[in-house]
VEXGUZA-322092 format. One record per atom (N, C-alpha, C, O): residue in three letters; residue number from 1; x, y, z. Coordinates in steps of 0.001 Angstrom, whole numbers, m for minus. Layout:
% VEXGUZA-322092
+--------+-----+---------+---------+---------+
| residu | num |      xx |      yy |      zz |
+--------+-----+---------+---------+---------+
|    ALA | NUM |       X |       Y |       Z |
...
+--------+-----+---------+---------+---------+
% end
This chain:
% VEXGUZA-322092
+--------+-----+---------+---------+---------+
| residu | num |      xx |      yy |      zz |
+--------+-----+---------+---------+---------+
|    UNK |   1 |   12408 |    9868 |   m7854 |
|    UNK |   1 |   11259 |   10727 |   m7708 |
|    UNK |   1 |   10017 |    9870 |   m7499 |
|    UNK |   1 |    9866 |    8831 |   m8142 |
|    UNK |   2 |    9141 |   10289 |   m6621 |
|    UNK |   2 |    7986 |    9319 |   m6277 |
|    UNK |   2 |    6535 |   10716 |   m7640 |
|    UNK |   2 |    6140 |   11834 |   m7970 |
|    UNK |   3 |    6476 |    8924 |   m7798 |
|    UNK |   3 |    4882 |    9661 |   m8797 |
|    UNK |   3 |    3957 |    9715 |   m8180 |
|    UNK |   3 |    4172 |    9738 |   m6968 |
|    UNK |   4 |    2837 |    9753 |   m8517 |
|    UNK |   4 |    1306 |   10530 |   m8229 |
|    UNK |   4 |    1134 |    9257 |   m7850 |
|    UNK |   4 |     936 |    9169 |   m6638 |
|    UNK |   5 |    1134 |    8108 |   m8498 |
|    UNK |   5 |     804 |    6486 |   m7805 |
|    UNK |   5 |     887 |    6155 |   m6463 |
|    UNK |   5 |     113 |    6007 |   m5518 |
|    UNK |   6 |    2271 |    6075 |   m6720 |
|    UNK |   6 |    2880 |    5775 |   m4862 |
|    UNK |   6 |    2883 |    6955 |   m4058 |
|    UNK |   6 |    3279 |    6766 |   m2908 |
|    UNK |   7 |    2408 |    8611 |   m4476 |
|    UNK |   7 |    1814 |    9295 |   m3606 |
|    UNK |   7 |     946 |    8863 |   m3170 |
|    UNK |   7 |     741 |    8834 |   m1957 |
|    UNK |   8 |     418 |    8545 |   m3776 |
|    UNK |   8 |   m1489 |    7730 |   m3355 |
|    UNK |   8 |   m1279 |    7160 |   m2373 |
|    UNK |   8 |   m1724 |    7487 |   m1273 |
|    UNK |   9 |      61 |    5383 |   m2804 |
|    UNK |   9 |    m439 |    4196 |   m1829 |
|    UNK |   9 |     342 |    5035 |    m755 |
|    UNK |   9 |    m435 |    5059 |     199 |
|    UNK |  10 |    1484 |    5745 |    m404 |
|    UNK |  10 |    1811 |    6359 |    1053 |
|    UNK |  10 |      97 |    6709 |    1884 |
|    UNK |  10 |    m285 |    6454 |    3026 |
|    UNK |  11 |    m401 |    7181 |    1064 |
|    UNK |  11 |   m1275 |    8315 |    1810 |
|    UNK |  11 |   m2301 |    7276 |    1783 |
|    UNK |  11 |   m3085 |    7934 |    2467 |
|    UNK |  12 |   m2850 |    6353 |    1591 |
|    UNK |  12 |   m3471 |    5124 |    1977 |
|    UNK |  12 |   m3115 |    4375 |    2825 |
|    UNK |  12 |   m3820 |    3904 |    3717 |
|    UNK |  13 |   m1713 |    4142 |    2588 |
|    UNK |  13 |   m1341 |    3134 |    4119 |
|    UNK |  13 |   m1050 |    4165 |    5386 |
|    UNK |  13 |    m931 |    3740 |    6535 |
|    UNK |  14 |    m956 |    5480 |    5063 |
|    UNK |  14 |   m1331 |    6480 |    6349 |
|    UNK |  14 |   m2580 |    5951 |    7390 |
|    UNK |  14 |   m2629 |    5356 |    8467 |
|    UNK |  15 |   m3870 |    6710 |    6113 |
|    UNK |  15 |   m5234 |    6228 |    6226 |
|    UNK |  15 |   m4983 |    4770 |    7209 |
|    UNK |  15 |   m5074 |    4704 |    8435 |
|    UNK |  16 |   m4685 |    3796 |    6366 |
|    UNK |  16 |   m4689 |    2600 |    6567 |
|    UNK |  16 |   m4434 |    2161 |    8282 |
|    UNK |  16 |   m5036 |    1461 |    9096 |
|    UNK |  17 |   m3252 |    2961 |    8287 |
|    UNK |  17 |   m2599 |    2733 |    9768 |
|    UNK |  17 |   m3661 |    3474 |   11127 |
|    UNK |  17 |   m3786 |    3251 |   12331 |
|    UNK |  18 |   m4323 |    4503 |   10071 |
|    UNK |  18 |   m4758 |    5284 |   11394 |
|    UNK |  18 |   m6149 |    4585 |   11205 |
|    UNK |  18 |   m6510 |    4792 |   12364 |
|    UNK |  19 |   m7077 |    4006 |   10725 |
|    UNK |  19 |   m7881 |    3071 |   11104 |
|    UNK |  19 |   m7568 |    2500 |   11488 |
|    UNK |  19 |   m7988 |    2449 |   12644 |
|    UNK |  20 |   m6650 |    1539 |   11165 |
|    UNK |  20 |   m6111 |     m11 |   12021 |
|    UNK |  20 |   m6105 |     132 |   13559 |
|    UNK |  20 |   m6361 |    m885 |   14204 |
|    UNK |  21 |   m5855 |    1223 |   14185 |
|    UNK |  21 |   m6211 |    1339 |   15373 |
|    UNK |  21 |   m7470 |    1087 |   16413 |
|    UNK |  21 |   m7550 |     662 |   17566 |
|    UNK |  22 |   m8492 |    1603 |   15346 |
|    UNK |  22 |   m9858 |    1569 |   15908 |
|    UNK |  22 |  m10215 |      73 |   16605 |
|    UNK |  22 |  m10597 |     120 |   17774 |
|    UNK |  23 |  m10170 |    m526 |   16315 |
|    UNK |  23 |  m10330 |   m2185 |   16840 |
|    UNK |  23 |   m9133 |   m2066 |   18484 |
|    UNK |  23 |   m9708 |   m1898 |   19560 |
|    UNK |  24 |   m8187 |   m2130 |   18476 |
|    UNK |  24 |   m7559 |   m2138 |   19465 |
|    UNK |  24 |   m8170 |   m1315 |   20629 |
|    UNK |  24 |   m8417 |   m1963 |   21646 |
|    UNK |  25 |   m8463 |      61 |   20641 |
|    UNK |  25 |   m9094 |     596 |   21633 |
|    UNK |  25 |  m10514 |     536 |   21880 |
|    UNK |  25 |  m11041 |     710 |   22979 |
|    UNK |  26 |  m11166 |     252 |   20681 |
|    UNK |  26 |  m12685 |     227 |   20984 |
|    UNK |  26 |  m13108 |   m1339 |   20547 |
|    UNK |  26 |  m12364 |   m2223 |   20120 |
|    UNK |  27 |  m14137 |   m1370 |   20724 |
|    UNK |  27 |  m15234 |   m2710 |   20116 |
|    UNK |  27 |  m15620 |   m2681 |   18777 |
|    UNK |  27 |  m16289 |   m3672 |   18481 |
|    UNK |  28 |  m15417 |   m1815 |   17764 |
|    UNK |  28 |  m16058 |   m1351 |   16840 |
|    UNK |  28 |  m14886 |   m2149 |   15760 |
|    UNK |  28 |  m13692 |   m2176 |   16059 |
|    UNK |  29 |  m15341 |   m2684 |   14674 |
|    UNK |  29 |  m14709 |   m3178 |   13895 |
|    UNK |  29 |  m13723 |   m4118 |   14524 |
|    UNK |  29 |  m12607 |   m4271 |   14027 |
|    UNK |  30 |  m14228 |   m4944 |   15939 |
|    UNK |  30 |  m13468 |   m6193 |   15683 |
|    UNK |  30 |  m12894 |   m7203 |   15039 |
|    UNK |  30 |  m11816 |   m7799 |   15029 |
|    UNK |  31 |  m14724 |   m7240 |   14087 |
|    UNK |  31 |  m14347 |   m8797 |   13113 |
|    UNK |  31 |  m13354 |   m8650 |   12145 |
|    UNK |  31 |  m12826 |   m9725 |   11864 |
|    UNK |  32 |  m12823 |   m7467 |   11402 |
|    UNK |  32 |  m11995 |   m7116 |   10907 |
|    UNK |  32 |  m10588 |   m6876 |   11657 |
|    UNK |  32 |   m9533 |   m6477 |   11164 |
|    UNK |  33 |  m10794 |   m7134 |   12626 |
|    UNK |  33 |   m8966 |   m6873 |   13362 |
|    UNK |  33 |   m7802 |   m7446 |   12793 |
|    UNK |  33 |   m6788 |   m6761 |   12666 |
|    UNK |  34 |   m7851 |   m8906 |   12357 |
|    UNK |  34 |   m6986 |   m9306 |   11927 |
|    UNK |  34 |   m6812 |   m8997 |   10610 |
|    UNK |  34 |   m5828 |   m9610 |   10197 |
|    UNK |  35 |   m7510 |   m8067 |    9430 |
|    UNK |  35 |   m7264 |   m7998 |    7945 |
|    UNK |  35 |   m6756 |   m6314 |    8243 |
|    UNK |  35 |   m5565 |   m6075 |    8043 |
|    UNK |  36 |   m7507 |   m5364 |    8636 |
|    UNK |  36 |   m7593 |   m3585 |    9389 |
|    UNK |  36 |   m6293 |   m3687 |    9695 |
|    UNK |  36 |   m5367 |   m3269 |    9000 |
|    UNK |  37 |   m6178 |   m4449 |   11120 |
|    UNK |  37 |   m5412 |   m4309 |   12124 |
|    UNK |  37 |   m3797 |   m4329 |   12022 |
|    UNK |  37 |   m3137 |   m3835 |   12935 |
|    UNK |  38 |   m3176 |   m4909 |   10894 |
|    UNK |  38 |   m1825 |   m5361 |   10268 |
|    UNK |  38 |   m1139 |   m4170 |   10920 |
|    UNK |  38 |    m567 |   m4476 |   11966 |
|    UNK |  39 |   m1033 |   m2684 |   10517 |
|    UNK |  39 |     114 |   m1956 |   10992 |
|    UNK |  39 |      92 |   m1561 |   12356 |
|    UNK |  39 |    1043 |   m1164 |   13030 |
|    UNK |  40 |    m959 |   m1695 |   12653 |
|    UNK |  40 |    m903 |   m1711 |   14402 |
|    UNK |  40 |     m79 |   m2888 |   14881 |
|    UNK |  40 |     979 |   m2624 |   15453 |
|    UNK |  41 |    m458 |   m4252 |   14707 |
|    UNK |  41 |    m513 |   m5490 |   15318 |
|    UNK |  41 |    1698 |   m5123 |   14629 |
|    UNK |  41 |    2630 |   m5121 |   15433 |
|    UNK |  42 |    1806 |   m4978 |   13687 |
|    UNK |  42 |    3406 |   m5167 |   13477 |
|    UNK |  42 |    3693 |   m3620 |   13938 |
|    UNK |  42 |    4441 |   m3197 |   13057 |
|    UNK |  43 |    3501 |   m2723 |   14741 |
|    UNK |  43 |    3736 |   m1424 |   15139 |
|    UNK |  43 |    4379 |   m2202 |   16148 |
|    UNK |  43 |    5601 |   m2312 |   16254 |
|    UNK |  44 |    3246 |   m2921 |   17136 |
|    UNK |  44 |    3410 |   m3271 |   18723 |
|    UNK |  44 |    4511 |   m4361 |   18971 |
|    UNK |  44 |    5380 |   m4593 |   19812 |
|    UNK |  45 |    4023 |   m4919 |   17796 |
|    UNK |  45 |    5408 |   m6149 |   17686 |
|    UNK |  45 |    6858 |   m5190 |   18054 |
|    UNK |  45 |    7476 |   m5370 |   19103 |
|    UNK |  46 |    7259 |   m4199 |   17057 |
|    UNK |  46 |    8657 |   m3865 |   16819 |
|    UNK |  46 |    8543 |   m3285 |   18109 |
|    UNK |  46 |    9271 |   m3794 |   18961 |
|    UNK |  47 |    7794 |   m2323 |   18481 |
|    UNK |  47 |    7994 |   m1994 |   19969 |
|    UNK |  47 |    8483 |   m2814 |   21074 |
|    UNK |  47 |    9297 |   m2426 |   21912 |
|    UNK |  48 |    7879 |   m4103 |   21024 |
|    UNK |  48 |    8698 |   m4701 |   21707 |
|    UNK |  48 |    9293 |   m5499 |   21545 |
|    UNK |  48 |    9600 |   m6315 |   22414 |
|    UNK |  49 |    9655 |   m5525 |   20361 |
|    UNK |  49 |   11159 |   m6215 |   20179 |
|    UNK |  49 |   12424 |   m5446 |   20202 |
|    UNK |  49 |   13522 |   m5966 |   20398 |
|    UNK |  50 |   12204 |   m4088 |   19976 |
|    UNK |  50 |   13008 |   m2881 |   20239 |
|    UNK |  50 |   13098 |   m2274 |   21991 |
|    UNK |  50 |   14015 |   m1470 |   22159 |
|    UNK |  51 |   12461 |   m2509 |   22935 |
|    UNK |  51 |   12088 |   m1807 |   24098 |
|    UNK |  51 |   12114 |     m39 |   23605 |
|    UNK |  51 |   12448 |     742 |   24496 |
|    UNK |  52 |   11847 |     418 |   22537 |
|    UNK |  52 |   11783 |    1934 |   22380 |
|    UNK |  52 |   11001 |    2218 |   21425 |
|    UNK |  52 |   10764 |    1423 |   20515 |
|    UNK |  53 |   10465 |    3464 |   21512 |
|    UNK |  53 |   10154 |    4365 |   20792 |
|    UNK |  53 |    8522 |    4014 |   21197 |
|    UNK |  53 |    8174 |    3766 |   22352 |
|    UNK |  54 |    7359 |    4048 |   19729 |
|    UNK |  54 |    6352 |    4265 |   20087 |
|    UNK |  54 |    5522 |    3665 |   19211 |
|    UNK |  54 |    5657 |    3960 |   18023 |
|    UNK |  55 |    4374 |    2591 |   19648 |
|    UNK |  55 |    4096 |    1779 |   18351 |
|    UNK |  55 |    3254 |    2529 |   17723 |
|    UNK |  55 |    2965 |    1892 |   16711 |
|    UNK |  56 |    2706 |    3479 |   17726 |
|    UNK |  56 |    1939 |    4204 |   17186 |
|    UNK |  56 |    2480 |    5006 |   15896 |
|    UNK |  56 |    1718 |    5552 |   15100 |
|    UNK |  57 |    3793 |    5012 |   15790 |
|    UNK |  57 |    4556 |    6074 |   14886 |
|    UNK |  57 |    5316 |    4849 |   14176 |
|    UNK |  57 |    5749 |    5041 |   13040 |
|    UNK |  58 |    5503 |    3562 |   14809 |
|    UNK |  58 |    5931 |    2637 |   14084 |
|    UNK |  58 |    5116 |    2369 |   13173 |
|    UNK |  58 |    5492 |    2231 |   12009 |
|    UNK |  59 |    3731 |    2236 |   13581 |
|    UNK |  59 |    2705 |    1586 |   12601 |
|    UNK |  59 |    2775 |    2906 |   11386 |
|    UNK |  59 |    2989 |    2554 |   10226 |
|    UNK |  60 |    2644 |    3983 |   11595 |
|    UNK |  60 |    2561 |    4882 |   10689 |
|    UNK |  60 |    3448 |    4565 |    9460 |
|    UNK |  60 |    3005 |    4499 |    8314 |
|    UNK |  61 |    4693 |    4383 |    9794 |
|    UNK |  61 |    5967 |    4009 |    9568 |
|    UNK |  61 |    5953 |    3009 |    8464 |
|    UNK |  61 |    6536 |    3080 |    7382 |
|    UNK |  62 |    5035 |    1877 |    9016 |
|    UNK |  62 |    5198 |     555 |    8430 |
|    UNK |  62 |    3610 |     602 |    7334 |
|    UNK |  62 |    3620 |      m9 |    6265 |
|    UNK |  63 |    2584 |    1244 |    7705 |
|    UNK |  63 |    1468 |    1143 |    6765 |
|    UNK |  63 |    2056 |    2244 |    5388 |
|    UNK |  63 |    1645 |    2123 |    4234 |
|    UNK |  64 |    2744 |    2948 |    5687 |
|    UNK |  64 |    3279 |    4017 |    4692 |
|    UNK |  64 |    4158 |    3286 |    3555 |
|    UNK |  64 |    4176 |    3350 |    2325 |
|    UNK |  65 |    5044 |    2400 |    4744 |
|    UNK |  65 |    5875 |    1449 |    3337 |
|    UNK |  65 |    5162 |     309 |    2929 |
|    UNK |  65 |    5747 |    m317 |    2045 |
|    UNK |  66 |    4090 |    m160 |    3288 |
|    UNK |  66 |    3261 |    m892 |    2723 |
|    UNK |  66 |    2512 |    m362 |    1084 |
|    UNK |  66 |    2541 |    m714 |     m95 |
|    UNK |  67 |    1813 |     790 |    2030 |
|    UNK |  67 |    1231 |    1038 |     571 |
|    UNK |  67 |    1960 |    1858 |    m464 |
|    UNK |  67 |    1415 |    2183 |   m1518 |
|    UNK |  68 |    3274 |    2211 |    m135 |
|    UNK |  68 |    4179 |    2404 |   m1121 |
|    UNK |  68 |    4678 |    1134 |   m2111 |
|    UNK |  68 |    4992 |    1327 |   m3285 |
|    UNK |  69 |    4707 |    m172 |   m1479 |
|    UNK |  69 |    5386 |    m763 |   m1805 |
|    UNK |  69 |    4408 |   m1569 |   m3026 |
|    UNK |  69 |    4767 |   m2011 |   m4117 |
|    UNK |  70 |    2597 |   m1569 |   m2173 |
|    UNK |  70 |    2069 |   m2348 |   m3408 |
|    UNK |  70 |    1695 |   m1447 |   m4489 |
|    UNK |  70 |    1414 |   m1904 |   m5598 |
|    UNK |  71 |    1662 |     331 |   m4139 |
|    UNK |  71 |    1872 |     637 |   m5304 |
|    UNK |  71 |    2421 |     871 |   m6627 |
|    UNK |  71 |    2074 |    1116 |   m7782 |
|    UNK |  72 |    3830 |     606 |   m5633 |
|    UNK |  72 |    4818 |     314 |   m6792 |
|    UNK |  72 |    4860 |    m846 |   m7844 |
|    UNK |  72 |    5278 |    m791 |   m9001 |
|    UNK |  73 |    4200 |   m2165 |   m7004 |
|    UNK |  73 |    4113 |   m3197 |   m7834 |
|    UNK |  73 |    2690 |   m3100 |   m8638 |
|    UNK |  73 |    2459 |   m3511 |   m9775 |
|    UNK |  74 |    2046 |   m2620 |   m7979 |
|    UNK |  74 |     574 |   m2701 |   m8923 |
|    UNK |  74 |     820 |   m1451 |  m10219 |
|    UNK |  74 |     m74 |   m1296 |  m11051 |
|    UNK |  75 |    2377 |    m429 |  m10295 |
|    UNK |  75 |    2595 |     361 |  m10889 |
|    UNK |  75 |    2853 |    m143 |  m12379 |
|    UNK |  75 |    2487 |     154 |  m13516 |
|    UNK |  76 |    4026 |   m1452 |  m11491 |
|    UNK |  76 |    5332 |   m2042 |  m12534 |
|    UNK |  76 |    4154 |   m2695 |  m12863 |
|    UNK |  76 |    3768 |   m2245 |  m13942 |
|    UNK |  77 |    3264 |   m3701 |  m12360 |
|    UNK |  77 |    2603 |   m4724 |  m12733 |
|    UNK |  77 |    1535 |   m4037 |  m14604 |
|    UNK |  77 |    1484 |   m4615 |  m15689 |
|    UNK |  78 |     995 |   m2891 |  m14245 |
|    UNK |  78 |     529 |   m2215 |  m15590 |
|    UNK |  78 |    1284 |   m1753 |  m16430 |
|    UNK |  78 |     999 |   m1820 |  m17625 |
|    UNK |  79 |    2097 |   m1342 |  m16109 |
|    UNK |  79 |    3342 |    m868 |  m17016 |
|    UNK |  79 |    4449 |   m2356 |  m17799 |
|    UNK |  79 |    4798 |   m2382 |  m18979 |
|    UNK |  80 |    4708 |   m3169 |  m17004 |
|    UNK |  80 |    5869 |   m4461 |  m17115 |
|    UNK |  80 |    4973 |   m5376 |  m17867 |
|    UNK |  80 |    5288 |   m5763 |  m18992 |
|    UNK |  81 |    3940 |   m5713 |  m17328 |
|    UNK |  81 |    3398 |   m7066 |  m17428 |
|    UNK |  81 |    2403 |   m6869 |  m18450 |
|    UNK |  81 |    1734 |   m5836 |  m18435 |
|    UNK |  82 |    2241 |   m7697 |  m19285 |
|    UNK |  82 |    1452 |   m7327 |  m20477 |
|    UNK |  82 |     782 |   m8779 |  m20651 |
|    UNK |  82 |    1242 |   m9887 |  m20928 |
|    UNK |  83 |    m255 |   m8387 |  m20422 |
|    UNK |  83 |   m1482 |   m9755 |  m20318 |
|    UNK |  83 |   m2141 |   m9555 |  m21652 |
|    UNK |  83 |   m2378 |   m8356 |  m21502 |
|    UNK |  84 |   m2656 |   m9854 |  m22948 |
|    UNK |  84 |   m2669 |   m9741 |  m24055 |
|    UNK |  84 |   m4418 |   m9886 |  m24047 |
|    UNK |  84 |   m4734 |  m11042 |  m23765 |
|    UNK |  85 |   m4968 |   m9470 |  m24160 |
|    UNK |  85 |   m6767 |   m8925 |  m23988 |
|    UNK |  85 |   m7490 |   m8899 |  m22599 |
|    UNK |  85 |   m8580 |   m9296 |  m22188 |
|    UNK |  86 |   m6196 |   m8132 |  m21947 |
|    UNK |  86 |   m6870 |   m7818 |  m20961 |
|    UNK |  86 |   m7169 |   m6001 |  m20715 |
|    UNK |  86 |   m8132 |   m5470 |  m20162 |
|    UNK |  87 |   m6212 |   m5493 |  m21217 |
|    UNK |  87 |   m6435 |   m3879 |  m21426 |
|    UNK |  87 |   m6732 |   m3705 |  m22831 |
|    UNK |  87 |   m5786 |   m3881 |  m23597 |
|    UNK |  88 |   m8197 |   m3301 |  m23475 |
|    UNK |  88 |   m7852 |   m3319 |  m24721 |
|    UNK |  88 |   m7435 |   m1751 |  m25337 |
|    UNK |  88 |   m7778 |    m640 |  m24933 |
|    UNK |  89 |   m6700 |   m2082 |  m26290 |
|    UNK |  89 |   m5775 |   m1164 |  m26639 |
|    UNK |  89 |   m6838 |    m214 |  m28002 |
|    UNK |  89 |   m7569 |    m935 |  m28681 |
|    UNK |  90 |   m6846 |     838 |  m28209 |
|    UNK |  90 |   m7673 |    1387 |  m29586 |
|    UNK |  90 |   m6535 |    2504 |  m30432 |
|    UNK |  90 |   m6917 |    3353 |  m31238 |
|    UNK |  91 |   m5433 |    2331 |  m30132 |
|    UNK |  91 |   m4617 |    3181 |  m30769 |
|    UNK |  91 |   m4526 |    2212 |  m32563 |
|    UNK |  91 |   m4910 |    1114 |  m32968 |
|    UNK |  92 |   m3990 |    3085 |  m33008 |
|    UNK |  92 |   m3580 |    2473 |  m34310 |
|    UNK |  92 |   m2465 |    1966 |  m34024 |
|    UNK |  92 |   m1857 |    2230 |  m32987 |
|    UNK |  93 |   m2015 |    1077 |  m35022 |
|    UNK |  93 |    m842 |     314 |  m35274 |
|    UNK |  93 |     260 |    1200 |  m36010 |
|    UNK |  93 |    m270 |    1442 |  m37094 |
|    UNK |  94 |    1394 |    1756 |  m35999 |
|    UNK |  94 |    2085 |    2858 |  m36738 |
|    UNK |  94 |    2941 |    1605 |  m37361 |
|    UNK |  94 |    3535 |     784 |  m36663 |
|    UNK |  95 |    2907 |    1599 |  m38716 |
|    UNK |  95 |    3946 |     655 |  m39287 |
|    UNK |  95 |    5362 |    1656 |  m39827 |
|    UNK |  95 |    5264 |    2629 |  m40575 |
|    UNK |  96 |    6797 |    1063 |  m39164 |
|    UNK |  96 |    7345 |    1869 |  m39273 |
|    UNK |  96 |    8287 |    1728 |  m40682 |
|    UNK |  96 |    9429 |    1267 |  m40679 |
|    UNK |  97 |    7718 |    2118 |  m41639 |
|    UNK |  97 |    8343 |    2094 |  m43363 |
|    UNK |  97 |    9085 |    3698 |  m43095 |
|    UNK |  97 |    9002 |    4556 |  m42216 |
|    UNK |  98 |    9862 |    3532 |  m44434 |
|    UNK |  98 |   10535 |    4417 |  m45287 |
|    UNK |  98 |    9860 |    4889 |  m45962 |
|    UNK |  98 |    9345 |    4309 |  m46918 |
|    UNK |  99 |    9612 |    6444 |  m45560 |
|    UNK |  99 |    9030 |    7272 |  m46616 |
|    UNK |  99 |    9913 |    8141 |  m47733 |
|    UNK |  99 |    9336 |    8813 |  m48588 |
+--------+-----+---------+---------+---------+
% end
């Protein structure tokens, strides 16, 4: 089951993909082409390394499993990884005795 998280990063690397375009057809956000530009620039690649389909739906394709993928790690990374004063915690301590 996908959570509310990696709903997010899908629907960001959507976003993501459908900006990344803007630089390729227009002048506007050049200087950024190479950081923006990622699911376009690997859309056009597979296109033609495939001779098919359409890089435009590739990139969709590929910015979608992108931001699925770092949401998943930036998921596990808060959940797994426990950096010790870096989230501070205010719950109580439950000591678990015999009552």
């Amino acid at each position: 089951m996908i959570s509310r998280n990696q709903l997010r990063g899908i629907t960001f690397g959507v976003i993501w993909c459908l900006i990344s375009w803007i630089p390729y057809y227009t002048d506007y956000l050049s200087i950024f082409r190479p950081i923006i530009g990622i699911p376009a620039y690997l859309g056009l690649n597979l296109e033609l390394l495939l001779n098919k389909g359409d890089s435009f739906a590739y990139s969709i394709l590929i910015g979608a499993g992108i931001g699925f993928v770092i949401s998943s790690l930036v998921g596990f990374a808060k959940d797994g990884i426990k950096i010790i004063g870096l989230f501070p915690r205010n719950r109580k301590k439950l000591y678990k005795r015999g009552i």
